[in-house]
Structure formats: structure tokens, C-alpha cells
TINUMAR-760504 format. One record per residue: residue in three letters; x, y, z of N, C-alpha, C in turn. Coordinates in steps of 0.001 Angstrom, whole numbers, padded with zeros to 6 digits, always signed. Each point is the difference from the previous one (the first is absolute). Example, Ala and Ser with C-alpha at 12.3 -4.5 7.8 and 13.67 -1.06 7.14 Angstrom:
ALA+013190-005690+007800-000890+001190+000000+000900+001200+000000/SER-000350+001050-000720+000820+001190+000060-000770+001090+000730/
//
This chain:
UNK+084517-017217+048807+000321-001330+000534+001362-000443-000538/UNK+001173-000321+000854+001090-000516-000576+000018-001236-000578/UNK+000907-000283-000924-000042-001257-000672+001163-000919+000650/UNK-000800-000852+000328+000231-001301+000755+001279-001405-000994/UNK+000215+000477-001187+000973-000426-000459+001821-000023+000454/UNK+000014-000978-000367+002053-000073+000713+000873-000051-001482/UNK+000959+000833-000071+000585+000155-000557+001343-000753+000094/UNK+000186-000897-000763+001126-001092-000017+001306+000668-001401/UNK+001218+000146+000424+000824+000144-001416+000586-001655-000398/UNK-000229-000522-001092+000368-001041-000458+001286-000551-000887/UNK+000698-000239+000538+001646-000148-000801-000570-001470-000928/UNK-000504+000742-001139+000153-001108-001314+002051+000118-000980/UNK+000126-000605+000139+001262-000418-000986-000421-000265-001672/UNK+000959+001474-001212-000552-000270-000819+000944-000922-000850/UNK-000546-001220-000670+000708-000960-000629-000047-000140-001915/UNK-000911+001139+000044+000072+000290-001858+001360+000100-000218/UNK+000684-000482-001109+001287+000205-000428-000213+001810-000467/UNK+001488+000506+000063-000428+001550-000665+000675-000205-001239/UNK-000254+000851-000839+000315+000011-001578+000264+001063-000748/UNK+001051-000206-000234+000930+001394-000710-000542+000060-001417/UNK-000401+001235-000234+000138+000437-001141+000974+000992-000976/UNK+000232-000500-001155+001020+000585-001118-001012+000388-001440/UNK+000000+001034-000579-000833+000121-001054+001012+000421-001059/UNK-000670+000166-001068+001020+000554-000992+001183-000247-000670/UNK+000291-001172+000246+001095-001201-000165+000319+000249-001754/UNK+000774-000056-000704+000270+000031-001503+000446-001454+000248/UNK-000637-000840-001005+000153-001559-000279+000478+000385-001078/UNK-000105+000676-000793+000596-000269-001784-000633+001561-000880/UNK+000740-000180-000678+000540+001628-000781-000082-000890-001610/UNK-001524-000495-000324-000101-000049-001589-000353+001045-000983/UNK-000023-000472-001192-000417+001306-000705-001341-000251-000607/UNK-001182+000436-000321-001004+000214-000238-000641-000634-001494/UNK-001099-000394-000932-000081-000073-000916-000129+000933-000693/UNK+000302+001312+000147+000467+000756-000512+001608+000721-000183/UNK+000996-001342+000794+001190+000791-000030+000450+000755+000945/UNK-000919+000360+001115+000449+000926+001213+000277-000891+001245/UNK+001142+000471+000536+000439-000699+001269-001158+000542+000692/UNK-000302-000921+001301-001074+000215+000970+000585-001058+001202/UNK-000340+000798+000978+000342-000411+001859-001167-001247+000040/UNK+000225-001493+000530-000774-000477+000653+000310-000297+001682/UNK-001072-000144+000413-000197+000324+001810-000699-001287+000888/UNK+000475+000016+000794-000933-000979+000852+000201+000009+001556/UNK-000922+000097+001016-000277+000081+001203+000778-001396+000423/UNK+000377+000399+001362+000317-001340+000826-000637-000132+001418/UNK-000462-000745+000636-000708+000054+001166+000911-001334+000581/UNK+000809+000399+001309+000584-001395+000638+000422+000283+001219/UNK-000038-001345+000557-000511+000032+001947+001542+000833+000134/UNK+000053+000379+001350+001481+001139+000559+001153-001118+000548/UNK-000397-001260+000130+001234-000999+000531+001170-000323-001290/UNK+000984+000168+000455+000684+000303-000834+000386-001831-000212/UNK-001098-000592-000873-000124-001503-000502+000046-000245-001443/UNK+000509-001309-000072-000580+000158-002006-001256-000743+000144/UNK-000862+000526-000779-001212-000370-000231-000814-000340-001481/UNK-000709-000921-000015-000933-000430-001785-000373+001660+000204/UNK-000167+000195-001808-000281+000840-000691-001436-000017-000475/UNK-000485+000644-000651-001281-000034-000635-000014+001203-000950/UNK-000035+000031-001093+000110+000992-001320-001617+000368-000093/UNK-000527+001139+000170-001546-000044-000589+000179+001004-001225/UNK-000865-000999-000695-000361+000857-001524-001259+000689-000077/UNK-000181+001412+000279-001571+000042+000116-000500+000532-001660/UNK-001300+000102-000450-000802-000194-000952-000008+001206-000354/UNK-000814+000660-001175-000354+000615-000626-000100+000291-001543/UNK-000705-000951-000341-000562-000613-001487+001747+000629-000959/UNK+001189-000198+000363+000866+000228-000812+000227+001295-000154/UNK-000601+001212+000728-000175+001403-000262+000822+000648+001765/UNK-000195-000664+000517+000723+000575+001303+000257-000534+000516/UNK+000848-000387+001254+000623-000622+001151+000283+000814+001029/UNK-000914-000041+000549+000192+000918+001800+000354-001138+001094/UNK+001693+000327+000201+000471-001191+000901-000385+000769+001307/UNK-000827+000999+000580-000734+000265+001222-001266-001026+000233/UNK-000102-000789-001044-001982-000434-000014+000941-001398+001209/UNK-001467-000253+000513+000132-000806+000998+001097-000223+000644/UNK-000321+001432+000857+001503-000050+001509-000795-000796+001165/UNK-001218-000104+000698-000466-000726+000530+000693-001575-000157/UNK-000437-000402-000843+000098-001385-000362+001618-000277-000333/UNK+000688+000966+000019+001482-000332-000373+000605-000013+001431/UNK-000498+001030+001283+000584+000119+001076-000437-001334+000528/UNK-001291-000626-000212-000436-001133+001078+001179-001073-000442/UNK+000534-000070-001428+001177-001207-000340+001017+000721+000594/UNK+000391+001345+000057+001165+000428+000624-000076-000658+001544/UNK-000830+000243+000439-000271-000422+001730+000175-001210+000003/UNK-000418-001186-000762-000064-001452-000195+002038-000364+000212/UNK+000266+000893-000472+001964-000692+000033+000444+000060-001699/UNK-000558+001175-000838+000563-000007-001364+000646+001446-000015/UNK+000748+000241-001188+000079+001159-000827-000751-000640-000555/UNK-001026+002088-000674-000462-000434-000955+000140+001511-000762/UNK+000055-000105-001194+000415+001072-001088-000880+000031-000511/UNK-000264+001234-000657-001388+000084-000883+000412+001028-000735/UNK-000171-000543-001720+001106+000736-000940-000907+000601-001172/UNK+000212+000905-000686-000638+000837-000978+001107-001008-001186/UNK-000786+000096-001222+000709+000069-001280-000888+000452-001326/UNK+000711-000227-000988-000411+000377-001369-001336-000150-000029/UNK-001056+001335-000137-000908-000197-000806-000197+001207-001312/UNK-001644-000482-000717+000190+001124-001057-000278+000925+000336/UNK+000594+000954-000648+000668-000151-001526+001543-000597-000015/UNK+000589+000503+001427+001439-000391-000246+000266-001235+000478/UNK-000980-001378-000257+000929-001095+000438-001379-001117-000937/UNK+000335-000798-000660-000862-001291-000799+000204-001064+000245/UNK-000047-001164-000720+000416-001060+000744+001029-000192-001011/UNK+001371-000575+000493-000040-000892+001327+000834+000957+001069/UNK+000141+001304+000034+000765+001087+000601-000429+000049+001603/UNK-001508-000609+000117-000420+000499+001192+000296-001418+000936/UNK+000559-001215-000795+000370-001137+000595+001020-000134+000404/UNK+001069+000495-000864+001404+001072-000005+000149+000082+001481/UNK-000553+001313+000047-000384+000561+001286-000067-001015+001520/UNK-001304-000814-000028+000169-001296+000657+001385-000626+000179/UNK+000101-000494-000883+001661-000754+000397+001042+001163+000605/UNK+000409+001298-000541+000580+001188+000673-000411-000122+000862/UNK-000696+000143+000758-000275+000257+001764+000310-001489+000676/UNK-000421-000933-000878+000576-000928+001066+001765-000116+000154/UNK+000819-000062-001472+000827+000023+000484+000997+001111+001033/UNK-000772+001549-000263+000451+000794+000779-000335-000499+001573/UNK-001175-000539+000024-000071-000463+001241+001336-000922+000923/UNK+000489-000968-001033+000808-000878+000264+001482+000532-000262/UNK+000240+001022-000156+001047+000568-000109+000465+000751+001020/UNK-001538+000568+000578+000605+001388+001248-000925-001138+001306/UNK+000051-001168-000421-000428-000746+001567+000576+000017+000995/UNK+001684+000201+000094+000395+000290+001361-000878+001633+000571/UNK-000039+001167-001061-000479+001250+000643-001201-000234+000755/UNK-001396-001137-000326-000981+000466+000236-000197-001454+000729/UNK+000408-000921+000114+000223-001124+001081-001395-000965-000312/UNK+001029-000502-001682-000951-000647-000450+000752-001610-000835/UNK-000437-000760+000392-000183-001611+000022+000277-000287-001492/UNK+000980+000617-000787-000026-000009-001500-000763-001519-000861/UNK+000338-000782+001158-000622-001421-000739-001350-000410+000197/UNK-001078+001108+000958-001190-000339+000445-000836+001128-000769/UNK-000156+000164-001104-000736+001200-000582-000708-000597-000670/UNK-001554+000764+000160-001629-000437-000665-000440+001467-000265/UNK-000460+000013-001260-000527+000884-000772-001780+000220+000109/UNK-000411+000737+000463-001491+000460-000256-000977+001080-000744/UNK-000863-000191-000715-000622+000787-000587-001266+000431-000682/UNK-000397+000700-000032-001612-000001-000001-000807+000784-001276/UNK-000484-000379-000837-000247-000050-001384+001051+000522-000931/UNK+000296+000924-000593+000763+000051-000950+001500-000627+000696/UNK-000104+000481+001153+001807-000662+000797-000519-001319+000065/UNK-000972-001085+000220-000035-001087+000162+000499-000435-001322/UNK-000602+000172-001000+000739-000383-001376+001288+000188+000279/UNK+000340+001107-000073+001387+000138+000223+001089-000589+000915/UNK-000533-000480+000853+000560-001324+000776+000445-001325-000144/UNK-001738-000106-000779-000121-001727-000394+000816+000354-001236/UNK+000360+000798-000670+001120+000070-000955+001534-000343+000327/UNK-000057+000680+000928+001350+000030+000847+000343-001535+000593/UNK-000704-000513+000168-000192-001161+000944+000031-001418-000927/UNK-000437+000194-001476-000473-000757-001201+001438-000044-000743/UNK+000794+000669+000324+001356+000671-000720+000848-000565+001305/UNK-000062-000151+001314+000616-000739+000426+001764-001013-000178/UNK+000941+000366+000357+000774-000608-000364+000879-000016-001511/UNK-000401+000942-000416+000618+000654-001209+000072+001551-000176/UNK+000713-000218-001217+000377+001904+000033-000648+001085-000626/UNK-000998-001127-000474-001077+000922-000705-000412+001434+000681/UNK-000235+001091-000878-000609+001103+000897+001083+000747+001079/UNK+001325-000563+000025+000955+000570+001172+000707+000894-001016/UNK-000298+001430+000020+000706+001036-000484+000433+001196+000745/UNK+000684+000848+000277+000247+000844+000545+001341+000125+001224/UNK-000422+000713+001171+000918-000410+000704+000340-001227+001111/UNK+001070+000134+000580-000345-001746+001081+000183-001569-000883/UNK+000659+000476-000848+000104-001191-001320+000782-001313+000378/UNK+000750+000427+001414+000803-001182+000544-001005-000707+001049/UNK-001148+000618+000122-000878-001074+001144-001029-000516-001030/UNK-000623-000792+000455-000714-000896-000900-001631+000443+000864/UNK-001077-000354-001170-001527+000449+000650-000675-000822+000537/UNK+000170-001134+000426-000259-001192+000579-000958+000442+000932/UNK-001030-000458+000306-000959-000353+001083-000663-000917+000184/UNK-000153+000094+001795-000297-001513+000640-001644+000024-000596/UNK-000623+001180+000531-001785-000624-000788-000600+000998-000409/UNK-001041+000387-000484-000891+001152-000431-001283-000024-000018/UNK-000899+000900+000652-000984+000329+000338-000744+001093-001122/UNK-000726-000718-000454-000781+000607-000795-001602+000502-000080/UNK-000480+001193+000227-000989-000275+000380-000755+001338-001293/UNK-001314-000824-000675-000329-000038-000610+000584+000503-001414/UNK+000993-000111-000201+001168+000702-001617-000563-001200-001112/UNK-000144+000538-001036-000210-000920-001418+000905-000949+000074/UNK-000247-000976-000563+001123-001448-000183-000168-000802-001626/UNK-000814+001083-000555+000527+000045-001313-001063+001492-000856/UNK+000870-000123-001036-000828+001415-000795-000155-000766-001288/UNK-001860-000276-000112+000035-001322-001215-000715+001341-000941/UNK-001438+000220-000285-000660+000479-001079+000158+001621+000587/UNK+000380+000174+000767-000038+001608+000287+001260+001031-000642/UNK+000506-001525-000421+001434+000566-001045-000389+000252-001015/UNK-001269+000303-000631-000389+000662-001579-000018+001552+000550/UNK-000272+000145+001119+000004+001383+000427-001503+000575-000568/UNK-000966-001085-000231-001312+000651-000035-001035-000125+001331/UNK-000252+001541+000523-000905-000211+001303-001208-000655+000139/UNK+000334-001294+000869-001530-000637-000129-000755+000812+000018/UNK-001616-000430-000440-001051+000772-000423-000349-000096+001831/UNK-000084-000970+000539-000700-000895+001513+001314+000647+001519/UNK+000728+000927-000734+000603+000432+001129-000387+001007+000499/UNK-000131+000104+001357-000704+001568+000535+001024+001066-000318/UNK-000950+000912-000125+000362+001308-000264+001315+000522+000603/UNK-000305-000382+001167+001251+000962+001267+001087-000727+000304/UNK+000167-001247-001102+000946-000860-000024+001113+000063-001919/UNK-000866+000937-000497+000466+000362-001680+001482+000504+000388/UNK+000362+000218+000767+001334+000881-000024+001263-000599+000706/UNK-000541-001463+000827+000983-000820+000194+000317-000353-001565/UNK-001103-000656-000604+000499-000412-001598+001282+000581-000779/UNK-000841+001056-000066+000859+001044-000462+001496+000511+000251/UNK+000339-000371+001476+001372+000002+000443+000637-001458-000668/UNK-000718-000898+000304+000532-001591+000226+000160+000286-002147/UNK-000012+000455-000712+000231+000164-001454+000913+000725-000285/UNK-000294+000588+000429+001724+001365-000130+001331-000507+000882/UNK-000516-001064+000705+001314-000856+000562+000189-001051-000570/UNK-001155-000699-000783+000713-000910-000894+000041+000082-001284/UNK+000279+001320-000047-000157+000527-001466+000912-000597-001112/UNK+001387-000637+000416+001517+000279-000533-000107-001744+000292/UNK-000731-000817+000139-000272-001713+000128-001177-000258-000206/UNK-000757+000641-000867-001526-000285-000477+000368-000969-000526/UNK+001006-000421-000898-000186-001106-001706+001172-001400+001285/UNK-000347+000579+001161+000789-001180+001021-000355-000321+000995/UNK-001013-000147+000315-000374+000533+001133-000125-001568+001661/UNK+000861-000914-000822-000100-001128+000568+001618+000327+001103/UNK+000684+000806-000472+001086+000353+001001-000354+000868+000878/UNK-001423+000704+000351-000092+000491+000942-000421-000825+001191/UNK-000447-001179-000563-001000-000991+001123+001335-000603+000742/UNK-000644+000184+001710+000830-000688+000572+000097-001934-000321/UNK-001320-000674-000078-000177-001475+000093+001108-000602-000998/UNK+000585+000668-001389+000604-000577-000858+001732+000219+000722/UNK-000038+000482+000938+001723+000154+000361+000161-001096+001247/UNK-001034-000437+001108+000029-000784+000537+001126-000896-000272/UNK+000465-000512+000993+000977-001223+000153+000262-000843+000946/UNK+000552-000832+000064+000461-000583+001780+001180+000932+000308/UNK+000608+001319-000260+000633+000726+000716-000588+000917+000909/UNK-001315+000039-000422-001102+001270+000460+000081-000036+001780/UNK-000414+001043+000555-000336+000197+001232-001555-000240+000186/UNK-000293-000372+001126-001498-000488+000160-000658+001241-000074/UNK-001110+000322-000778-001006+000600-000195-001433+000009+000411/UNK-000642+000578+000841-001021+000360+000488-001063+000980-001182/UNK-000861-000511-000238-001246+000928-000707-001030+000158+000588/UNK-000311+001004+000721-001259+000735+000549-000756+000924-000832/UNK-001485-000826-000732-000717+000538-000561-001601+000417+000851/UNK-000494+000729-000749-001996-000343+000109-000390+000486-001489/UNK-001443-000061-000082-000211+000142-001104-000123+001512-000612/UNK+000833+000645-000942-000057+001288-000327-000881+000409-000747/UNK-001023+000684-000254-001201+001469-000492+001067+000336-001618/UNK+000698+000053+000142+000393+000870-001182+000621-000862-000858/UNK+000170-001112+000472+000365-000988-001200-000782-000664-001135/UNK+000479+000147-000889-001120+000058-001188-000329-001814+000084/UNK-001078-000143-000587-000399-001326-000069+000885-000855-000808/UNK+000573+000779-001128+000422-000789-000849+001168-000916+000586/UNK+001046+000753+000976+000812-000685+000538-000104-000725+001052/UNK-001042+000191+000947-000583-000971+001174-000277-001307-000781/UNK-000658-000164-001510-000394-001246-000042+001237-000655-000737/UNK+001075+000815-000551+001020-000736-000606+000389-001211+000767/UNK+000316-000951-001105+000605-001271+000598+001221-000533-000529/UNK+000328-000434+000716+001747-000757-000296+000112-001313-000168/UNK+000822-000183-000953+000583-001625-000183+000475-000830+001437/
//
């Protein structure tokens, strides 16, 4: 029996913006806490109209032990499609990067950003920083530091690290009793080895540890800050119930 269906061809028009990609980018050529020069890198994803466009820096996570600026290309292309660049940058972790080296880093990419903005057709004065646990810290650092020169080392020394806002989504916003570097007894198991990184990065500001917190750098120079939390499993009790003046 033939099938009684009609076959129609349909001229849909496609209106997704398209989006160029660049990988492998060298933002900055620091040297290591051990003394060794080392390449840092970062992806760029940005629409093909040859426009200047807001920026977006993502910092992605990894308890201070890694930075894979591949993690969330999904979610970086849907802001690429929206009308941004957006960069997504590796830096210092351990062994070769502690604090404040990996914040370093942070400010390096932005100002490289703002340096090669004619190459990549970017809005030097519209840049927002994002990042998602260990990079969220590292943001709201960036962002807390605001308007000063704190943390600006390396290359790009004639642009300044200024940003319009920062997106933070779930990064520490302070490191209170976990700075004795003893593993809560009440932390799960499969969470012992974030600890363990987050100590060997603040190994070299244990007897200081109030210059790692972003809340004490705050100012009216700051860029507006966004904090996206829920409640985290691996956070020890002791610091969930801490309280502040």
C-alpha cells in the first residue's frame, strides 16, 4: 500500500549567531613556585561579526589542584551566542602556583584581555568575570581588589584589571577555621582531598590568613558582585555555623 503522505521542503532561515573559536591563546609566561617559567592559556569563543563586544572571563574550579579551561563549553557558547566574548583561562595551581599567584593569574588575563581587544573585538570597558568554585573565589577576589593594583603582576602592566561585575557561583568568601589545616572529623570522605589541596595553597599565609578573604578588601571602588550559593555536603560544620561581627 503506498503512503499517502506529501512531502513539503521547508525554507527555515537560520538566525543562531555563529561563533568562532581560538584555543590555546598564551595570556602570560609566569614562573612557578618552584622557579620554573610555565605557559598560561585560555580559549576564546566570539560571534564572526566583525563588532566590539562585552567580555566575560570564566574561572573554572578545581579545589586549587587543576584548571581545565575546556570545562563548561556548553554554557560558555550559549553567552557566546547571547552577544559576548567569552574566554575561559587556566592558571596557577599546585604544586606550581599558591596563593596569591593563582589571583595573579586572574588579573593577567584580564588585562591581556584589554590589551589585545582590538584583535578579538572586545568592549575593553564592558568586562565581567565568572567562576565556579575554586575560580568563583578567585573572582570574588578579583572583583574585592577592584580598583587597585593589588595582585596586578606580570605582563599588560600598562592596562589596569578593572571590572564592570562578577559572577560567582558557589567559591568560598572566606577561609575562617579551615586555616589550622586540621581535617574536620564531620567531612565526608570523598571530599578529604579538596582539604588537602585548599592547605598546600595556603600554606605560605597560614599565620595570615585574613588577606586571603575577599570581604576585608571590599570598597566603594568594587565592581558589583553576584554570589550564587546552595548548601554544600563537604563543608565542615564548624564553618557553616561561624558567625561574624
Amino acid at each position: 500500500m503506498e503512503n499517502d503522505c506529501e512531502s513539503k521542503v521547508l525554507n527555515i532561515e537560520l538566525t543562531q549567531e555563529k561563533i568562532k573559536s581560538i584555543v590555546n591563546i598564551t595570556y602570560s609566561q609566569p614562573v612557578s613556585y618552584f622557579r620554573k617559567k610555565i605557559k598560561l592559556e585560555m580559549d576564546i569563543l566570539k560571534p564572526y561579526k566583525a563588532e566590539k563586544y562585552p567580555a566575560v572571563l570564566f574561572v573554572p574550579g578545581g579545589s586549587f589542584a587543576h584548571s581545565h579551561k575546556e570545562n563548561y563549553l556548553q554554557q560558555r557558547l550559549e553567552i557566546a551566542k547571547a552577544g559576548y566574548v567569552v574566554a575561559s583561562m587556566e592558571y596557577r595551581t599546585i604544586p606550581d602556583g599558591v596563593f596569591p599567584q593563582s589571583v595573579e593569574d586572574v588579573k593577567a588575563a584580564i588585562r591581556f584581555l584589554k590589551a589585545n581587544a582590538d584583535e578579538y573585538g572586545i568592549d575593553k570597558e564592558r568586562i565581567a568575570i565568572m567562576g565556579e568554585s575554586a575560580g568563583g573565589y578567585l573572582v570574588a577576589m578579583a572583583g574585592a581588589t577592584n580598583g587597585t593594583r593589588d595582585f596586578d603582576k606580570g605582563e599588560n602592566l600598562s592596562e589596569n584589571s578593572d571590572i564592570k561585575a562578577v559572577i560567582d557561583i558557589y567559591g568560598v568568601t572566606e577561609f575562617g577555621e579551615e586555616a589550622d589545616f586540621e581535617i574536620p572529623d564531620d567531612v565526608e570522605e570523598g571530599y578529604r582531598a579538596t582539604f588537602l589541596s585548599v592547605k598546600f595553597w595556603l600554606d605560605d599565609v597560614r599565620n595570615n590568613i585574613e588577606v586571603t578573604n575577599p570581604i576585608p578588601h571590599i570598597s566603594s571602588k568594587n565592581s558589583t558582585i553576584s554570589i550564587n550559593a546552595w548548601r554544600q555536603r563537604h563543608v565542615s560544620s564548624s564553618s557553616s555555623n561561624r558567625k561574624t561581627s
